[in-house]
Each structure stands twice: as structure tokens, then as C-alpha cells.
ZAMARGU-4260 file (C-alpha; in steps of 0.2 Angstrom, whole numbers, plus 5000, padded with zeros to 4 digits):
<rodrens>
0) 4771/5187/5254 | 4785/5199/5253 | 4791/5203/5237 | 4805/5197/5226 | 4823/5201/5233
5) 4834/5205/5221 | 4854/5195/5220 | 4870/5203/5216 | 4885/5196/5211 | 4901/5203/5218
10) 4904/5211/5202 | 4922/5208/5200 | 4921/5192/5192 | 4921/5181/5212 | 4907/5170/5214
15) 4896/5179/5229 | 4891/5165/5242 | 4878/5167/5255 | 4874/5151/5266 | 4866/5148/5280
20) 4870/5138/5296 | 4855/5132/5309 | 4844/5121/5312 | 4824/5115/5306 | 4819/5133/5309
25) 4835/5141/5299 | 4828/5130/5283 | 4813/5137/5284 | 4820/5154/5284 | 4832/5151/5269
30) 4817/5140/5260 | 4807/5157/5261 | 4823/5165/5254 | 4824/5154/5239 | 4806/5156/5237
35) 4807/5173/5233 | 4824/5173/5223 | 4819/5159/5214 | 4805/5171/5206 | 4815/5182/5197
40) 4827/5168/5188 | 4824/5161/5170 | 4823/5138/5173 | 4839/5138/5166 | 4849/5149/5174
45) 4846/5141/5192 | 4849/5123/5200 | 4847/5114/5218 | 4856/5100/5223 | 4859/5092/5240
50) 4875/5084/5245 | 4874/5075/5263 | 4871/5092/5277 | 4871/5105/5263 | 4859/5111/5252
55) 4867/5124/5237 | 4855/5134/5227 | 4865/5144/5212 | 4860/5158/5203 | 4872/5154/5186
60) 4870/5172/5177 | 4873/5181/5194 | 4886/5169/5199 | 4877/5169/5216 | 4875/5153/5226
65) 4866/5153/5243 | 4869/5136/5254 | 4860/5129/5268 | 4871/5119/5279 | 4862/5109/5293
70) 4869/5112/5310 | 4856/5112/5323 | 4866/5115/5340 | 4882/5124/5331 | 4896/5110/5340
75) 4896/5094/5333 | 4881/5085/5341 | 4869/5068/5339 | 4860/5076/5328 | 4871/5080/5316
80) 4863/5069/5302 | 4848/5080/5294 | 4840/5064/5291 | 4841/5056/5306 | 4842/5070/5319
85) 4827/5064/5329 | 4834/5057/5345 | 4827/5057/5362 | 4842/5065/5372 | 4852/5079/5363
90) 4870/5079/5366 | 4883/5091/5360 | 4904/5088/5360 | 4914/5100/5372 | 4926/5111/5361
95) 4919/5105/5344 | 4915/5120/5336 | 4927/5117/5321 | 4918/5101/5316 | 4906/5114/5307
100) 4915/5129/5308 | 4926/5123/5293 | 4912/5126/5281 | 4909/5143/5286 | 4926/5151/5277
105) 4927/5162/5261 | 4910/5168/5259 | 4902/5188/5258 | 4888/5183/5269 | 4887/5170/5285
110) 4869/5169/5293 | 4871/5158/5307 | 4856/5153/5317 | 4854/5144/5333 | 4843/5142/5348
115) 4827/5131/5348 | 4837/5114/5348 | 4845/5119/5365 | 4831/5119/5375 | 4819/5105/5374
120) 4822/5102/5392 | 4828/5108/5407 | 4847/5102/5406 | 4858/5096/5391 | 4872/5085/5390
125) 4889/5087/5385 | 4902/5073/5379 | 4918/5077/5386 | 4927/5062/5377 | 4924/5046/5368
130) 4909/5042/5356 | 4891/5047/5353 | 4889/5030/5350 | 4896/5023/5366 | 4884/5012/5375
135) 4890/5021/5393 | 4892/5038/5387 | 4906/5053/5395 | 4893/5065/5398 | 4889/5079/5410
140) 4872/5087/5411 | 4872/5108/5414 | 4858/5119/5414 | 4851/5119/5394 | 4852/5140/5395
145) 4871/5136/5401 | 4875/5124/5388 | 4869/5135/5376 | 4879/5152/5383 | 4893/5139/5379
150) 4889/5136/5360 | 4886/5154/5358 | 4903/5159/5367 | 4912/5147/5354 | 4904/5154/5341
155) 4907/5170/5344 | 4927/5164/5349 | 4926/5156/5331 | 4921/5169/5321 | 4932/5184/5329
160) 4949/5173/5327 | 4944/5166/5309 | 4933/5179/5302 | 4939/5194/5289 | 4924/5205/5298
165) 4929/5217/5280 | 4927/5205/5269 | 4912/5195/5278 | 4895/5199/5283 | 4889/5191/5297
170) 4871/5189/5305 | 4866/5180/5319 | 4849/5175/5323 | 4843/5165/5340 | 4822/5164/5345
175) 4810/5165/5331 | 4797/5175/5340 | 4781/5167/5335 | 4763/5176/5335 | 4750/5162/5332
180) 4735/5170/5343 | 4727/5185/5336 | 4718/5189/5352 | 4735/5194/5362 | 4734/5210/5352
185) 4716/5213/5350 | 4712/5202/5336 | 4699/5190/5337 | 4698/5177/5349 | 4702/5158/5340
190) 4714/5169/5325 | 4731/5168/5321 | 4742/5177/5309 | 4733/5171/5294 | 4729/5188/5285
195) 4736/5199/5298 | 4746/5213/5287 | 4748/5228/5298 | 4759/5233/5313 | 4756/5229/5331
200) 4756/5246/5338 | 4756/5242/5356 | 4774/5246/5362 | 4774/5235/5377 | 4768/5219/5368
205) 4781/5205/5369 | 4771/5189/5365 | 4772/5173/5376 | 4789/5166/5368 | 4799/5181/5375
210) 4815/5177/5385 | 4806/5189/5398 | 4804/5173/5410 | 4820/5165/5410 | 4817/5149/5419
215) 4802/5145/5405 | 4805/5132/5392 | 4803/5137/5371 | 4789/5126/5367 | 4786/5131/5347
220) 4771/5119/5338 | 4766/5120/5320 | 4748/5112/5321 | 4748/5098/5307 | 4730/5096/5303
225) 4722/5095/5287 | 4711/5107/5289 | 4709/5125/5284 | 4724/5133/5279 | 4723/5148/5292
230) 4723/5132/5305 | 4742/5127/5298 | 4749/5144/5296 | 4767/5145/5304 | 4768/5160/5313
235) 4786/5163/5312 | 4791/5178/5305 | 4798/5171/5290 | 4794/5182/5276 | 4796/5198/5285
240) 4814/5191/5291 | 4819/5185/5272 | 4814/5205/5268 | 4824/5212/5282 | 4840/5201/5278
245) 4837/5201/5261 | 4839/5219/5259 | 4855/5219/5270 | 4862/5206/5258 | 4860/5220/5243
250) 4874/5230/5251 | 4887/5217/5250 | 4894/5222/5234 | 4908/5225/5228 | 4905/5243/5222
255) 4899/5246/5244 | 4917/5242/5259 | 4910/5229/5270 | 4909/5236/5287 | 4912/5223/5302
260) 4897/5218/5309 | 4887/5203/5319 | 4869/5210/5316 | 4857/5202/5329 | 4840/5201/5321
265) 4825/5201/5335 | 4837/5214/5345 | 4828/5213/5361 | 4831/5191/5363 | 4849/5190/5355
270) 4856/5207/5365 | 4852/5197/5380 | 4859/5180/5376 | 4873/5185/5367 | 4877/5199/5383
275) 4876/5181/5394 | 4889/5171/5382 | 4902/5188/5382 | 4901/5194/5397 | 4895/5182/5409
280) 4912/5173/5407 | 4903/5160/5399 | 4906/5149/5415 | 4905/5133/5406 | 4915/5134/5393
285) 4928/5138/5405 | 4922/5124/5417 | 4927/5112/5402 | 4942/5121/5395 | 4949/5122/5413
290) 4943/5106/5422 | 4936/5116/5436 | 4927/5127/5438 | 4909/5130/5452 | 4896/5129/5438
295) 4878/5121/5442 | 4880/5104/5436 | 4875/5086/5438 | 4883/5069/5437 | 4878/5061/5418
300) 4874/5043/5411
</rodrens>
């Protein structure tokens, strides 16, 4: 477990706000914030609640709150409802970025998280008009990386024209690279990460997550068995990465200028998408904005 990170206020009186924006894996990263924050707070001088997508956690003598909002695919989508977000085909709503985007305004910190959900299979679908609801849906299918190059290029569109980069922090994190079997790096051969504490040295190590092989599908397991505990470790990287951005948060005073910045945690995965969405073209948004377009797709339900 990583230890404690401290919270600061803004010091000039304004509540400081830190939330998050993602999907499952995006709570478990601000769960293992709060577990460590948590710690270091009398009873009394911290609450939880949850209304409807958000979840607000308040420091009262710091005049801190960091939220989680559930937003698993960043435009509005069919999975919207954190307690109903199981559904057999994902879908997302062309040019919907401000449904969530609303609730991103006039905080110091934004972490916004996104990736997983995109790629359960091969294509996704996108709802060019009407209702998720309908019985015949308006959809067309694209290639999942393409649909999300989309939602990242919306994103990224969002943030540049609403954003005070000044004012707020922002982080983006994509792939949680996972490290469930200790033998990829010399360990024994049926371990995981359960009580692995030191460094992989080996330079050229990439796990068998990476974005390497392009045309692979994400398929990330927790192994829900009631046995040992080093048999339901999650291998994600949570704690280290509550470290990391934790101590980035601890510059975000008021006393230290706020320099623009989109930080891209796990560099190596989020250079590569996020180069796709900016400089690609990001040929389907423009194949929806404009109508036309000679992006890969195929005809929808």
C-alpha cells in the first residue's frame, strides 16, 4: 500500500475540487484515492454521499471535495446509468460530448479516463439520431479503435475550447496496464503481483496488454474466486498510480501558477492513441460532422 497523500486547499478561501471522470476501472482508481486520503481525516471532518452518476467525497476542514462522475465511453452512451450499465451492445451518441462535459467546469483538477469500454469488440456503434430506446435503432457500426479515436478527439476539442489550462489541471489516462503473471518477468511460474514490491528492470518488458499489436482486443479479468487472497489480486496499478497523481495534485495550490498541461499517465499507450485522435484527422468524427467522408464502416441494425 502506498502511503497517505496529503490534501490542500486552495488557500484563498475557494473550495479546491478534484473529480474524476471514467468508467469501472476510473473508480477503482479514485476508491484507492480515497482510501488513502481517507486515513489522514478525523470521522467528523469527512462525508460520502452519492447522488445519481456522482460520487462526492469532502474533506470539511480542508475545504477539499474529490468527486467521481461515472462516464464510461466520455459521449453520452447506453451505459450511462452506473447501475444499469451492463448491456449486450455498447453504443455511443455522435457529437454528444457536452451531455457529460457540463459537469467538468470550475474545478483545480480534471482526471479524465477512458478506454476499456471501447473495445469489447471488434466494431462499436454509433447513434446518429433518435433514441437509445428505439426498437430500430439509427446506428452505424465503425471499427471500435475508430470510434474511440472519435471520443478522444471530442474530448480533446472540449477541453481546448472550455478549459482555463491556467486555472485547471488536467490528466488523462487511457489502458491500465496490468501485470497479473509473475513469470513474464522472471518470477515464479503460477505468481502474480501479490507481494511483488520492486522494479521490473528489464527495459524491453511491455506486458501482453500493450497497444504493441494493434488489431488485438483488451480483454482485462479480475478472477472472482474465494480462494487465497494472492488468487484475487487486481493487477492494475492502482496504488502506484494514486501515488503518482497524488503527488501532482500537491502542486495545485494556490501559493504554486498552474501551468497548462494534459499529462498522459502510462506515456508509451496514451502518446500513441492520443497522436491517432489529433493527428490522424480523426476521420470519423469528421465522417459524422460532415456526412461523408471514406472511413471503414458498415451498415448498423
Amino acid at each position: 500500500m502506498a502511503a497517505p497523500t496529503k490534501i490542500t486547499s486552495t488557500g484563498n478561501g475557494n473550495p479546491m475540487a478534484a473529480p474524476y471522470r471514467g468508467d469501472s476501472l476510473s473508480r477503482g482508481h479514485y476508491s484507492s484515492m480515497l482510501c488513502l486520503l481517507q486515513k489522514t481525516i478525523p470521522h467528523n471532518a469527512k462525508s460520502l454521499e452519492q447522488v445519481g452518476q456522482k460520487t462526492v467525497f469532502t474533506a470539511k476542514e480542508y475545504n477539499a471535495t474529490i468527486e467521481f462522475y461515472w462516464m464510461p465511453l466520455l459521449l453520452e452512451s447506453n451505459a450511462d446509468n452506473p447501475g444499469k450499465h451492463r448491456v449486450d451492445d455498447r453504443i455511443v451518441r455522435v457529437g454528444s460530448i457536452h451531455k457529460h462535459a457540463q459537469h467538468w467546469k470550475g474545478v483545480h483538477i480534471l482526471v479524465l479516463h477512458s478506454y476499456l469500454w471501447w473495445f469489447k469488440d471488434e466494431y462499436f456503434k454509433i447513434l446518429k439520431g433518435g433514441s437509445f430506446e428505439d426498437e430500430v435503432k439509427d446506428v452505424e457500426e465503425v471499427l471500435s479503435k475508430d470510434a474511440y479515436r472519435m471520443g478522444l478527439q471530442s474530448m480533446l476539442e472540449w477541453v481546448k475550447k472550455n478549459v482555463d489550462l491556467t486555472e485547471t489541471r488536467v490528466f488523462f489516462t487511457g489502458m491500465s496496464p496490468t501485470h497479473g503473471r509473475s513469470v513474464e518477468w522472471g518470477g515464479e511460474r503460477n505468481g502474480s503481483c501479490y507481494n511483488e514490491t520492486s522494479m521490473v528492470h528489464d527495459l524491453n518488458y511491455e506486458g501482453p496488454k500493450s497497444w504493441k499489436k494493434t488489431e488485438r482486443w483488451t480483454h482485462i479479468y479480475i478472477q472472482e474466486t474465494m480462494g487465497a487472497f494472492e488468487s484475487r489480486t487486481t493487477c492494475q496499478s492502482w496504488a502506484l498510480w494514486t501515488s503518482v497523481i497524488g503527488a501532482s495534485f500537491a502542486y495545485s495550490t494556490a501559493k504554486t501558477p498552474l501551468k497548462p498541461s494534459l499529462r498522459l499517465i502510462h506515456a508509451r499507450m496514451h502518446a500513441q492513441a492520443l497522436t491517432l485522435a489529433a493527428i490522424s484527422g480523426a476521420a470519423v468524427y469528421h465522417h459524422f460532422q460532415n456526412r461523408g467522408g471514406d472511413n471503414p464502416t458498415r451498415s448498423g441494425d
